[in-house]
Each structure stands twice: as C-alpha cells, then as structure tokens.
N, C-alpha and C positions, 0 to 999 in steps of 0.2 A: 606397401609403397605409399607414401608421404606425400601429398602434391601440395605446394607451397604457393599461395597466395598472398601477396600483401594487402597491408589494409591500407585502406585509401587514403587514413593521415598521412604514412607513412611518406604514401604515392605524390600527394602534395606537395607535401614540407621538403623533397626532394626535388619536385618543379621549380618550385618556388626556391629554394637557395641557388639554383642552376640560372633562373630569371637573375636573382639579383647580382650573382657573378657576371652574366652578360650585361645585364643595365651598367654596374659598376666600369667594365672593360669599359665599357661603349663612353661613359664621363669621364672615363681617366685619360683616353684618348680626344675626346672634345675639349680638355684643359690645356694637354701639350700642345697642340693644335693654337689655341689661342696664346698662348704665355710663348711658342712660336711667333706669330703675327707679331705680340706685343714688342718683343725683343724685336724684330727686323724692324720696324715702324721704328723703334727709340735709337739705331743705330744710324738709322738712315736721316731720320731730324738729327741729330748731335754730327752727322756728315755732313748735312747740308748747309747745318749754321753755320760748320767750320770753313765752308766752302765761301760765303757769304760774306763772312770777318775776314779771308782771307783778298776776296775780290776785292771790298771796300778799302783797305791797305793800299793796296796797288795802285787805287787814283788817289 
C-alpha cells in the first residue's frame, strides 16, 4: 500500500494559483462595478444637459 503525499511545492503553487484566481475574480468585478458607475454618471450629465438646453429654449 502506497500512501501518497504531496510535496509542499506542489501544495503551494496550488494555493497560490487558487489566490490569484480569487484576487483576479475579485478586480474583474471591482472594474464592472466602476465602468457601471461611469456609464450611469455620463448618461445622467448628457440627460441633464439636455434637460438644461431644452429649459433655456423655452424662455
């Protein structure tokens, strides 16, 4: 009977790519998050302006 151990690089270098798939997940979602914000912020100025040019017309 065989008992299988790994070796600690191994044990690592599998933490560690597991780490940097979660860090990644975690900025890919902190980007959409923001490029969200950014688009609602430039929808809502390009609304407002239009709201503004449209008010100033009227008098």
């Amino acid at each position: 009977m065989a008992i299988w151990i790994p070796h600690a690089s191994r044990v690592l270098a599998s933490a560690s790519s597991r780490s940097r798939a979660v860090a990644n997940a975690t900025f890919q979602d902190a980007m959409s998050h923001n490029e969200r914000l950014f688009r609602r912020d430039a929808e809502t100025n390009t609304r407002d302006a239009y709201a503004t040019q449209n008010a100033a017309q009227r008098f």
